[in-house]
C-alpha positions in Angstrom: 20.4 9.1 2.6 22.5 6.5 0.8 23.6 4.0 2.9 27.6 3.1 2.9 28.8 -0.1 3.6 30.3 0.9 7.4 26.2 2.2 8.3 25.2 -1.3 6.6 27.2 -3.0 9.0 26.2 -1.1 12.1 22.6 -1.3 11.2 23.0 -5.0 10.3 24.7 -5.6 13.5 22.3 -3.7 15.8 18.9 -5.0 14.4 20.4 -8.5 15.2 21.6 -7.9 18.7 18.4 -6.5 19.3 16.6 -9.6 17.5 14.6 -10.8 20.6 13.1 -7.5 21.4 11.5 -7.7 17.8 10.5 -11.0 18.1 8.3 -10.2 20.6 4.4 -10.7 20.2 4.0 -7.4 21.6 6.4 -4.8 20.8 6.3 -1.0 19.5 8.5 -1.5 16.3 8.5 2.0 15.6 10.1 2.9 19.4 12.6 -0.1 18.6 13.5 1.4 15.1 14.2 4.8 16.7 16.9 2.7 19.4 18.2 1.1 16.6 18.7 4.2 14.3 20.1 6.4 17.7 22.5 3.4 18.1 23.7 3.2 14.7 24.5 6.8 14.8 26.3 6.8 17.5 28.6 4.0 16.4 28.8 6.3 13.2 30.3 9.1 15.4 32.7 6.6 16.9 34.1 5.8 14.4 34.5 9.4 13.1 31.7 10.5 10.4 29.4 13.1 12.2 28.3 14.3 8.8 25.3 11.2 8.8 22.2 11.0 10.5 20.2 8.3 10.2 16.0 8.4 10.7 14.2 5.0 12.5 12.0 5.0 8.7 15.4 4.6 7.0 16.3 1.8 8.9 13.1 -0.3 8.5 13.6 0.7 5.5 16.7 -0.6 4.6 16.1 -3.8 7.0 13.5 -4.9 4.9 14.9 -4.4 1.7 17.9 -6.6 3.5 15.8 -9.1 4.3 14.4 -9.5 0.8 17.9 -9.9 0.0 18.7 -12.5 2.6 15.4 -14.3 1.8 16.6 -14.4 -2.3 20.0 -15.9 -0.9 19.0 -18.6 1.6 16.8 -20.3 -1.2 19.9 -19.9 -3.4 21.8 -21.5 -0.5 19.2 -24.7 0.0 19.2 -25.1 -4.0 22.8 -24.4 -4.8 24.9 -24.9 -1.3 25.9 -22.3 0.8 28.9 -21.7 -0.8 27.0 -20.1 -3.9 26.2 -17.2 -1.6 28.5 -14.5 -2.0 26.5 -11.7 -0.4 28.7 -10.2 2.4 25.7 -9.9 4.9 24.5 -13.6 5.1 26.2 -15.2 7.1 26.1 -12.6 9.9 22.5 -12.4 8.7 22.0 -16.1 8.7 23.9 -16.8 12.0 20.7 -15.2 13.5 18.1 -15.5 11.5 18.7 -19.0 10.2 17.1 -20.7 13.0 15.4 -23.9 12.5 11.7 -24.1 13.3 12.7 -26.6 15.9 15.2 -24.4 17.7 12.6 -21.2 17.3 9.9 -23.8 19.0 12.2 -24.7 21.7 13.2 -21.2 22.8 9.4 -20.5 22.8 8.7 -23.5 24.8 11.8 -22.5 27.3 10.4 -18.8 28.0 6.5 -20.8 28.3 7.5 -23.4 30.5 7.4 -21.3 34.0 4.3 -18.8 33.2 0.7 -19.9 33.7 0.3 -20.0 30.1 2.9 -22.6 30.0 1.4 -24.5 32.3 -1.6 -24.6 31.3 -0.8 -25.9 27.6 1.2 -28.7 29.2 -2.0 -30.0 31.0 -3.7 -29.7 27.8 -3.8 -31.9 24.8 -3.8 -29.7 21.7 -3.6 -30.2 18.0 -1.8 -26.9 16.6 -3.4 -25.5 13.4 -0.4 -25.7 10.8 -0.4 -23.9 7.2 -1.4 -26.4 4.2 1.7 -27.2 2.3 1.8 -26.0 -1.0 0.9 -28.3 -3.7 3.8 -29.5 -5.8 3.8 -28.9 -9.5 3.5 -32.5 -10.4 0.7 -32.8 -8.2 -1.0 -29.8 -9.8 -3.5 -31.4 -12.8 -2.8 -29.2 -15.7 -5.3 -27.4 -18.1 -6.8 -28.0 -21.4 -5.7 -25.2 -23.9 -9.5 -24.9 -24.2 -10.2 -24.7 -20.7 -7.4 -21.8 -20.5 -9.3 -19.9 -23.2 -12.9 -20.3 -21.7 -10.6 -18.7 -18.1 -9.6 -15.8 -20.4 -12.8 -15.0 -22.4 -14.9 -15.3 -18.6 -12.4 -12.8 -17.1 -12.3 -10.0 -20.3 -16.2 -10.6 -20.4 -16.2 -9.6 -16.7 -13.9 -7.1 -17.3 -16.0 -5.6 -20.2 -19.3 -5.7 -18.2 -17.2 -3.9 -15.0 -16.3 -1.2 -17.6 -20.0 -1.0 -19.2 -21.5 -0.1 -15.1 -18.7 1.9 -14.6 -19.9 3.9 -17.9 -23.3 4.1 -16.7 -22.4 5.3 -13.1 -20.1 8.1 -14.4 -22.9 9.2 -17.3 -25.5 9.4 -14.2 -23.4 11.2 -12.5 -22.9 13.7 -15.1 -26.6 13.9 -15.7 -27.3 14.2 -11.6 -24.4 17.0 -11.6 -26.1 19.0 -14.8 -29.8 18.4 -13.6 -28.1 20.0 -10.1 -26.3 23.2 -12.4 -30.0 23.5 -14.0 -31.8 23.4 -10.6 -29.2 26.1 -9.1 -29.0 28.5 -12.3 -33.3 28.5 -12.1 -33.2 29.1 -8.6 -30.9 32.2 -9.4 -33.5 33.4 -12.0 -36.4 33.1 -10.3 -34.7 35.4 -7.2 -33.4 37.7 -9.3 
């Protein structure tokens, strides 16, 4: 299936009306996949072509592969400005997905508030576990050349000595296989 740019839109339109339903912690993303591809087919019979079919897989598929994209173009957007983004999905892409962490946090808190759960994290005092950042380069000590080429000779000695059992295992097997031909072809002789 090759994908035109009227079934991008569709696809790109239903997969972010129906944004919440993925976002749940508990969903069957194949059974959504299959609600997006039936909708995105029948908009393409709407509008007139009954000659495509699109499959749930395709449209995972190409969602992710859009999503690379749209990932590549909102760091091109916080380097360059958004105006260096030309890709024609982004900003429909963006409107949706370009949440802050704040405003994600805040929904969350806003569906939490009036369940138990809720509840019972307000009475508590919590520290939440967050992800290290990652190091910056001018906080990362560089290598000697020399330490480098220690690195390098460790790893292609290890590499050597993986090979070397590998070796061994596959010439015991090969002796275990022909000492189990020789055991079978005596057995034949001696019954024969």
């Amino acid at each position: 299936f090759i994908w035109t740019l009227q079934a991008t839109w569709h696809l790109v339109n239903t997969r972010l009306e129906m944004d919440q339903a993925f976002d749940q912690p508990v969903c069957k993303k194949k059974k959504l996949w299959e609600v997006v591809a039936e909708k995105v087919n029948a908009k393409l019979k709407q509008s007139g072509i009954t000659d495509i079919t699109v499959k749930a897989y395709e449209c995972d598929l190409k969602w992710r592969n859009m999503l690379a994209t749209y990932r590549k173009n909102t760091d091109r957007a916080r380097r360059l400005g958004v105006a260096s983004v030309h890709w024609e999905f982004f900003k429909a892409m963006h409107g949706v997905l370009g949440k802050s962490r704040e405003e994600i946090q805040a929904q969350r808190q806003a569906k939490l508030s009036g369940t138990k759960v809720g509840k019972a994290i307000a009475s508590k005092r919590f520290t939440p576990i967050l992800p290290t950042p990652p190091a910056t380069p001018a906080a990362c000590i560089s290598r000697p050349p020399q330490d480098i080429l220690q690195l390098y000779m460790e790893l292609q000695e290890r590499k050597l000595n993986m090979w070397a059992q590998q070796k061994a295992l596959e010439e015991r097997k090969i002796e275990a296989i022909n000492n189990l031909a020789q055991a079978i072809s005596s057995l034949a002789q001696m019954n024969s």
